[in-house]
Structures are given as C-alpha cells and as structure tokens.
C-alpha angles and dihedrals in degrees: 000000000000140000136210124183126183113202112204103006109221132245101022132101110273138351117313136167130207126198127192130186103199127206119188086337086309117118106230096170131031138182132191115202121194098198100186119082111247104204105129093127089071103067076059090069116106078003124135094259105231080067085082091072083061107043101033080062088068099060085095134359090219097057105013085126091067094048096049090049090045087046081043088049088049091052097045089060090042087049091044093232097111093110086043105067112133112230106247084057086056094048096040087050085054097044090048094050101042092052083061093044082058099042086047104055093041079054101049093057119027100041090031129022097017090077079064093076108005123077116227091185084076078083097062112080082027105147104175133102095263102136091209097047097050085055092051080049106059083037101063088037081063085066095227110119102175106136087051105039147116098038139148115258127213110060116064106130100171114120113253086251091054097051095044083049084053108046093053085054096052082060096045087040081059086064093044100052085049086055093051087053092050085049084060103045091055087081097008095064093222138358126254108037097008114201103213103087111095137162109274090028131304134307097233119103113212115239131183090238085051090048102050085049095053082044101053093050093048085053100052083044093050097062096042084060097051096045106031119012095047100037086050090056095049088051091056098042090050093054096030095042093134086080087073083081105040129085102019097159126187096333084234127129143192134177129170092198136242153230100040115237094184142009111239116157098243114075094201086054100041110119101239131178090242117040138239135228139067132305126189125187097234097071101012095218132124124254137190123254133222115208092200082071094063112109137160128215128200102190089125100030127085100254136109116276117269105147115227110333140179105239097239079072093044133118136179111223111160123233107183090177102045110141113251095006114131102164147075092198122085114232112240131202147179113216088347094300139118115259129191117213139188142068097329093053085057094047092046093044079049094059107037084046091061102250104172103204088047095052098048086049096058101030083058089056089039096057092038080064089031086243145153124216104275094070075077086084100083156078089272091044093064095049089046094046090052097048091052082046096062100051088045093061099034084058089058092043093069091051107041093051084059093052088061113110115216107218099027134103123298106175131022119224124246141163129272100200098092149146111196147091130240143191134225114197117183152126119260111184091275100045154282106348125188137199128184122178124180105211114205119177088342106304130097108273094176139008132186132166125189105199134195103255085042080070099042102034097036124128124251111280132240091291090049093251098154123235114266096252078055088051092054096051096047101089112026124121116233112205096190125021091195087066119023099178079152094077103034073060106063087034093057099047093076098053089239103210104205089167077074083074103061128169122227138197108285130175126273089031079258112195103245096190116281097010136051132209138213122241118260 
C-alpha cells in the first residue's frame, strides 16, 4: 500500500488536497480536501439585500459574474419581479454572462490544464519568426519557469511541432481572454465584479455604439474558438486518447440550466438555451429536477452538524476540530445522491434533451475517435464538452447582441419592503450553482449558497458515498507516484474553483487550518 498526497494541487482557483491510498499502482481510496473556509454568506446577514448582487461577486474573481446574476435570480423571486424582467435585461444578462463563459473555458485549458499534456520546453531552442514563441523563448533563457512550473515529468506525447503550435497559442489565448473581459465590461461596466446586474434587470442601457463593440470582440473570439481552441483539443485528444477511458466519476449528472429565453416566474419552468434536469448514464434520458430535493451534508467537513439540509435551512458555523472531517467544502446532494456538474452535465442534459446543435456538435467529436457517447465519461469528455460549449455559446452571442433594442426598458421596479425568500439557480462555467436568501423586515435573515466545486470536490457524505471528484480518482492506475500526473489529470478536468470556498474574518483570530485570521 502506498499513499500520495498533493497538497495544493497547482493551476486551479484556490487551495485543494488531494489524497490517494494506492494498491498495486491502483487508487483504492481517495480524499478531496477543500483547505480554505467558505463562509461569505455570512457578512450578508442584517445586510440591505440587493447587496447580495455586489458581494457574492466576490466569492471568486474568475466567475464572479455568475455569482452576482445567481445572487440577482435569488432577489428577483424575494422582490417579487422575477416574471417582470424586460427583455433587453434579459438579453444584457445573457450577453454579460456569455462573454465570461468564454473568457473562462479559454481559461480553463489553455492557462491551466493544457501544460498537463503539452510541452512548453519545445519553445526553447525555437528559431522562426513566431512573435509569441520567441517570447517563450527569452522567457525560459531567464531561467524563471513560473507559469509553467512545478509540473510532473514522463508523459508529453505531443509532436515537437504540436507543442511548439500550442504553446504559441497559450500566449495568443492571454489576449483573448483580456478581450472577453472587455466584451463584458461594454455592458458590465467593469471584470471582474461588474457592476451592471441588478434585481429587476441591469443598469446598463443598450446603445448602437455598445453593440457594435460587443459585436466586433465575439467575433474575434469566435474565430479563436473555431480555429484554435477547438482544433487543440482535438490534437490532444487524438495523442492522449486513453483518457477517454480514465475519470469517469459517479455517470450523474445535473444542470440548472443557462442563458434565459424567457422570463417566466418559475426557475425550474423558464425556457433556457441550455436545459435544465438530471442525466445518468444508465438510461441516458433527461429528467426533471426538484430543487426541494437539494440538500448539503457536512459529516466530513469541518462544520458544525446539521444532518442533510435544504439550503434554505442551512447555516455555516465552522468546527475546525470536528473528528473525521477532512474537508472545508459541504457535500450536496440531490435525492441523497452524488451529482456532477459542469460543462460536461449540460452538455449531456443538451444532448439527452434533444438539442440539435449540441448533438451535431458532439456526434461530429464522437465519429473523428470512432466513439459513442459514453466516452463522454471521461477526462477527455469534460474538456471536449467545454470546448463545444464554448462555440456553442460564442455563436449566440452574435445573435442575441443584435436582438437587443436600444430605448427601450432594462430593469423592472419593485418594492423593498418585503418579507420573503428567493432562489437564484443557475451555471456558472463550472457548474449548477445554486443561491438561496431568506428576506425578514427588509434585511437579509438567511444566505447559501451551494457552489460548483462544493458538488465535485466535496467530501463523502454521511453513508460514506465519495464525492464525485473522489469517484473519478478510485481506480486509476498510477504508473509513477513520483509523478502522478494521472491524477493532476482527472482533478484538473472539472475546473475545481477552490477560490468558491473563501475564509473570512472570525472572532478570536482563530487559526482555521492553513490560514489564520485576525480578530473583528
């Protein structure tokens, strides 16, 4: 028997450990460890409400936009507007979140999962006319490696040529991420933590000047995406195809849904481009979800005991010394069971719902490896799914900006004297997320938020079922535990967002594990 443990584990938001018990090279047990306190909601409590659109934000500076427009869901049910939205707020909220979708999963592979399989030393001894690889070049001659270090050696397979071609494009895909956040800011106001989303709608007023702007960037993503991101994936798939067959996880799968086309009150009936409900792999159909069903366990995370709660029930009360927990994340779970989430389940829920540009998209991957649909299941899958994803979304883009009527209504009017509770569901890049507020004489009584990382890192629940991230580890063969890039490998495939699981000041300046607080 033997153990790794990679503590934190690089190039993701946030601080996470991963623990591995090994048995003839095969993990038999795995732990996921989130080691930074997530308690945000509570500097909401006594707080004006709408405040929630503004600090929620600041859970995380790579999604901060899908926070701040789940926070903005959640206030539209407690005021009572949320079947009132004008069209151009729903579009704008549409435009502003699809720009950070696009930023995020050039992001996610490129800056940070890409270095997994693609050599940047190719670069060093580079001796073209390729403005970004000379660069590479005098960079790596200065002897400080940082971006791309540290990093498990033994297993690049990309020709000398591919990873020279991809490593140009990791420093063209920097400038392209800057110009999604400028497409965001147009009607954002600024990225990260814009300051456009409101309850009732935005605050931003469409112009023809604001729209050609938006235009002209989608455009210049668009086709980045087409012939870069999605050709890149395809090269590493194509030399790294056994990891069609590594990580599957648990084979569930939960969306909430994105990219509002109408505004009907109930979330869980509201028409979006990318639909909501459940998919497993046993039957491959999609199913509705009930949000009532939603609950979070903290057996193995260091809280205080509560049993399974919804979270509008649900509090965050820190126990660092809690027996057997291992964990700072909460373990959800629909109907008691585990749930991945992410850009693979809404693609899946795409798919089994009978979404016809999904499934060409992936129909067309799937024949170029030969493949059915459950090779979907798989560290390859998600990085597939999210490149499809992508285009998907940068191709409504375009249209949607030029639905957008300029004159006419952003945000709807309501009352703030209220006593109520509402819920925001949504996806951010990473996944269902989820935010709940209870709303008493005008000030925030109650927040949760149930975030993606909180489903695919979470810890095992109170039966001992792992976490799906967990799922995905137990059963892989590591062929060097010096270098388990195996494992980095499947980790690295959900996006994990550890910056979701943000400390904040306590009392006592009470050391919370690898970081200490001040006192209030």
């Amino acid at each position: 028997m033997g153990k790794i443990i990679i503590d934190p584990v690089t190039r993701i938001e946030g601080h996470l450990k991963i623990e591995a018990v090994l048995d003839n090279g095969v993990v038999k047990e795995a732990r996921s460890s989130g080691m930074m306190y997530r308690g945000l909601e509570n500097i909401l409590l006594g707080r004006d409400p709408r405040d929630a659109a503004r600090i929620m934000q600041r859970i995380c500076g790579v999604c901060p936009t899908s926070h701040g427009l789940t926070a903005t869901f959640a206030l539209d049910e407690a005021y009572g507007v949320n079947g009132n939205i004008p069209a151009n707020g729903r579009i704008l909220r549409n435009l502003i979140q699809g720009a950070n979708y696009v930023q995020s999963h050039i992001l996610h592979f490129y800056q940070l999962a890409a270095l997994d399989y693609v050599d940047v030393t190719a670069a060093a001894d580079y001796s073209g006319s390729d403005p970004n690889l000379r660069k590479v070049k005098e960079f790596i001659a200065r002897g400080n490696l940082g971006p791309f270090l540290p990093r498990y050696e033994g297993d690049y397979r990309l020709t000398k040529e591919e990873n020279r071609a991809a490593v140009s494009h990791y420093v063209e895909a920097l400038n392209l991420r800057r110009m999604a956040h400028e497409a965001l800011a147009v009607f954002g106001g600024k990225m990260p933590h814009n300051m456009s989303i409101v309850a009732g709608g935005v605050t931003a007023d469409p112009t023809i000047d604001k729209i050609a702007a938006y235009l002209w960037k989608i455009e210049q993503l668009s086709d980045f995406i087409e012939h870069r991101y999605l050709p890149d994936v395809l090269m590493v798939a194509r030399r790294y195809s056994d990891y069609f067959g590594i990580g599957a996880g648990c084979k569930q799968f939960m969306s909430f849904g994105v990219f509002d086309l109408d505004h009907h009150p109930d979330l869980t009936k509201r028409k979006r481009y990318l639909p909501q409900g459940i998919v497993r792999a046993a039957d491959f159909r999609l199913q509705p979800m009930d949000p009532n069903r939603i609950t979070e366990q903290v057996e193995n995370s260091w809280y205080r005991e509560t049993g399974p709660v919804h979270p509008y029930d649900g509090s965050t009360e820190p126990d660092r010394d809690k027996a057997g927990a291992y964990s700072w994340c909460k373990s959800p779970r629909y109907a008691g069971e585990v749930m991945e989430v992410g850009p693979l389940a809404r693609m899946l829920a795409a798919y089994a719902g009978g979404h016809d540009e999904v499934k060409a998209q992936i129909d067309g991957v799937l024949a170029q490896f030969n493949a059915g649909p459950e090779a979907l299941f798989s560290v390859l899958g998600r990085h597939a799914a999210r490149a499809i994803e992508c285009k998907l979304v940068a191709d409504q883009l375009k249209k949607w900006v030029l639905e957008l009527q300029p004159g006419n209504p952003v945000c709807a009017e309501y009352s703030l004297d209220v006593n109520s509770r509402g819920m925001g569901l949504h996806e951010a890049p990473r996944g269902a997320l989820g935010h709940w507020i209870v709303v008493e004489g005008g000030k925030t009584k109650n927040y949760q938020a149930v975030v993606p990382t909180t489903w695919n890192m979470g810890p095992a629940d109170a039966k001992g079922v792992p976490g799906p991230v967990e799922q995905s580890l137990i059963g892989t063969r590591v062929k060097d535990q010096e270098n388990p890039f195996e494992l980095v490998r499947i980790v690295r495939s959900y996006d994990p967002c550890l910056s979701c699981a943000v400390h904040v000041v306590t009392p006592k300046g009470r050391d919370l594990g690898r970081f200490v607080v001040a006192p209030e």
